[in-house]
N, C-alpha and C positions, 0 to 999 in steps of 0.2 A: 158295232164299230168294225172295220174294216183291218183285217190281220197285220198290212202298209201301215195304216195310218196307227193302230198301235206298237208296231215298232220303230214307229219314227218318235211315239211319245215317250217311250219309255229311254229310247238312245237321250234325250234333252236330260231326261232325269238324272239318266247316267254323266250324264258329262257336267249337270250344274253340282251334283255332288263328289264331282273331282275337286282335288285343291289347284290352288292358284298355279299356274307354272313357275316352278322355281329357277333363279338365273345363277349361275356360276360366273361371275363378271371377268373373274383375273384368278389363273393359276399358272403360281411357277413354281416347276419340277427340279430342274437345272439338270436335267439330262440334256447331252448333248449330240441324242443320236436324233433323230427325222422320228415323229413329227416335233417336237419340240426345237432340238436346234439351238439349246444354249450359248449363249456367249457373252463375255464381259469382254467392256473394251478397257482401254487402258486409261480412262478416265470413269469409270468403276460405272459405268451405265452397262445393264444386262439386257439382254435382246433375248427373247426368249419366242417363239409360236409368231413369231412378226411382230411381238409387242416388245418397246421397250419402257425400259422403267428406271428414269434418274437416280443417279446418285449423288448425294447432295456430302460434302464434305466443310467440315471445322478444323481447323482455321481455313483460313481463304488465303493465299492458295492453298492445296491440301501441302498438311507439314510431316516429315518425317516418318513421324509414329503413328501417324493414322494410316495406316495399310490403305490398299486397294483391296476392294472385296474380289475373291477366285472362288473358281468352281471347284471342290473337294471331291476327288476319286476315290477317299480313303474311309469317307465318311459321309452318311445316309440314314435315316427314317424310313425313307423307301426306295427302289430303283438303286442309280449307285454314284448319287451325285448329290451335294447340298451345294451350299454357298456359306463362304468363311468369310467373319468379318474380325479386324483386331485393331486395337488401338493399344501401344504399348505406353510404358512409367515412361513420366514428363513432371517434371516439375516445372509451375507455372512461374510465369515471374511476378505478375501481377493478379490482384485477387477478381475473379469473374471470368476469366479463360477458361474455354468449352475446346472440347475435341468429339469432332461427330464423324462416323461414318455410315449413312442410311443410304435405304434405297426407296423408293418412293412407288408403294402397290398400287394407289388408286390418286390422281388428281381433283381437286374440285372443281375443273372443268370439266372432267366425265359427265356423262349423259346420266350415269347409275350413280354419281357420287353422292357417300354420305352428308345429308342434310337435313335439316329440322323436318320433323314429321314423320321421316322415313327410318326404315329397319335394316340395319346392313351387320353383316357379320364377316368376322376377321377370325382369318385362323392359320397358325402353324406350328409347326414343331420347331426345338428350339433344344441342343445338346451342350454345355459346358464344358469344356476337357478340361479336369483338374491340373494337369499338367502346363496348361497356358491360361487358367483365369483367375485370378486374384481376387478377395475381395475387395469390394471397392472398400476408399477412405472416404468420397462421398458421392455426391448422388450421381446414379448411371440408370437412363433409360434403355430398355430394349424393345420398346415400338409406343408408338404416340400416334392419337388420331388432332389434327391441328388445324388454326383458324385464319395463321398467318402470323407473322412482326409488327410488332415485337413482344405476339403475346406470346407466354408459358402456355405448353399442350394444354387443351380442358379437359383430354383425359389418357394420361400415360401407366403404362406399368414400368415399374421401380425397381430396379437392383437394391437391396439396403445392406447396410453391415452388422445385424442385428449379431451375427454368429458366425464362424470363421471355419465349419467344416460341413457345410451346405449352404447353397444359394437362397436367398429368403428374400421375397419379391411382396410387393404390396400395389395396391392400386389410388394411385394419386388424380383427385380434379382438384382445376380451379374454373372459377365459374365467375360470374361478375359481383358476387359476393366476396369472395377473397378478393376478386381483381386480378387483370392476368399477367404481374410481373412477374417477368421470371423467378425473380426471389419470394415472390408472395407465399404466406402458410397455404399450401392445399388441404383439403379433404384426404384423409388417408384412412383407407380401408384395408382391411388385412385382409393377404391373400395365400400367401403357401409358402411351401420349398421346394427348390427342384435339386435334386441329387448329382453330383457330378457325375460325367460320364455315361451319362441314360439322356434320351432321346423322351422330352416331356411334348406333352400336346395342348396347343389352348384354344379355345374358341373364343371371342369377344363380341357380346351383343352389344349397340348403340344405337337408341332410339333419342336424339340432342330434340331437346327444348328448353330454352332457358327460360321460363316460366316458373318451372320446376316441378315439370311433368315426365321428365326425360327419364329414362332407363337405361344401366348396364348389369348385363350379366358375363360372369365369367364363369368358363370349364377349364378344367385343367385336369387333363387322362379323363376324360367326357363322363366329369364329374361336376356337379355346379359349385361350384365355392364361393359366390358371388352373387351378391342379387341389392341393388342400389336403384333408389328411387331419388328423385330432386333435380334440381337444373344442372344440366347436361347443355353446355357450351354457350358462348357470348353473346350477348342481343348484339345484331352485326348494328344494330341504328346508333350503338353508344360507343365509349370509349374505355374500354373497363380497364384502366390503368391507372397508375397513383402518380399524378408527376406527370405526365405524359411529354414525348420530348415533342418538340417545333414539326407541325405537317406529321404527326402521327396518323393513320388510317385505319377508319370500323375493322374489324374482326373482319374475317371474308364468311359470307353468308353462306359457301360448305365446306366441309371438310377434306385437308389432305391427311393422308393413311402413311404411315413409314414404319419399316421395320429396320432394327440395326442399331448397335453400342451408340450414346450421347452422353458425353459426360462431362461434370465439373474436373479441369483437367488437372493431374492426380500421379504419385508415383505409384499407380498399381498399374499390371496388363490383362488386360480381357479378352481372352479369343472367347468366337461362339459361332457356331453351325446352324446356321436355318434350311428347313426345307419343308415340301410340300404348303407352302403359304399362298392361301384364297383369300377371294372377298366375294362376297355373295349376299344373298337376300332369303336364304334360309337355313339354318341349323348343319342339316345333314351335308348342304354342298359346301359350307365353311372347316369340315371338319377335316383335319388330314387325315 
């Protein structure tokens, strides 16, 4: 065999037993020097690398106590910038009042967006300052992967009040077995505690099939704590609701990604610092 022609065979072998390339879809830093280029505007959309990334607010319009998310000089995980979100005590007048203030990592109209079949991974870091976070009185998300309105996420992580001098998070689905009212019983899986004042890390696997083939894994300090088999989000062709109101609509067949306080609205206050938050399509580029 010719010395060319076996090193052109053996470069194939090389390159078929490389792995896949792996995508880094969305990373924001919230540094605000070049290349990145941070900025919020004053309707709480961050513009980061040329990408922006909504900010969705509860009530409509945004009310008082739901802060605008800013960009923290004071406080970091890495570089010397996060992003501050806070919702302060309210007491509701009526029962079913939400106060949200998220920001939206990945749309389901992305080309890369999380959806049935596929592998995507969520990650960031994630600091509580005891000095501004309260336990909650009840339920507070701090990121949901969602399907649309008027369903509850099919799969969020959870603030709870189990204990009152650490944060104690779990992992909530509902799937078309609960049904996805927002008051419906979810799936709740136990997941950790984060410390006040320390700067914790998560990774979030999502493999949705509502079938119930679908997989999540969670890291937390890129450790697994987490590992969940069964249906993973709504069959978009039905109506997974109890009651459903007039002109309700399927599930949206992918998912949107959001990080950021949601909560049944409550007289407690929650500040909380994100940063280094990815989506990607393996392990190591999700990690902060």
């Amino acid at each position: 065999m010719r010395p060319g022609f076996t090193k052109i065979i053996a470069a194939l072998f090389f390159l078929s037993c490389m792995p896949i390339h792996a995508t880094l879809f969305r990373h924001i830093t919230a540094e605000t020097v070049a290349p990145y280029d941070a900025t919020i505007a004053s309707n709480g959309d961050l513009t980061e690398d040329g990408v922006e990334y909504d900010c969705i607010f509860k009530p409509v319009p945004q009310a008082s106590w739901v802060r605008t998310p800013w960009i923290s000089p004071s406080q970091a995980y890495a570089g010397s910038h996060s992003i501050g979100m806070e919702v302060d005590a309210q007491s509701p007048t009526e029962s079913g009042e939400v106060d949200k203030v998220q920001q939206r990592l990945s749309s389901g109209d992305d080309s890369f967006a999380l959806t049935f079949g596929n592998k995507r991974y969520t990650g960031f870091a994630v600091e509580f300052p005891s000095a501004n976070f309260q336990i909650p009185t009840d339920r507070l998300m701090v990121a949901q992967w969602w399907q649309g309105d008027p369903y509850g996420p099919p799969v969020r992580i959870e603030i709870t009040n189990d204990t009152t001098n650490v944060v104690t998070w779990k992992l909530w689905i509902l799937n078309d077995d609960t049904q996805g009212n927002p008051s419906s019983t979810p799936i709740v899986v136990n997941g950790g505690t984060v410390p006040f004042d320390t700067w914790n890390t998560f990774v979030v696997m999502l493999i949705p099939d509502y079938s119930g083939n679908g997989q999540i894994k969670v890291w937390q300090n890129g450790t697994q704590v987490i590992t969940w088999t069964g249906k993973v989000g709504y069959d978009p062709s039905t109506i997974p609701y109890n009651n459903p109101p007039a002109g309700t609509a399927n599930p949206n067949p992918n998912f949107d990604v959001f990080y950021g306080p949601y909560r049944n609205t409550q007289a407690t206050k929650q500040q909380m610092f994100f940063d280094e938050i990815r989506f990607a399509d393996t392990y190591s580029d999700a990690t902060p």
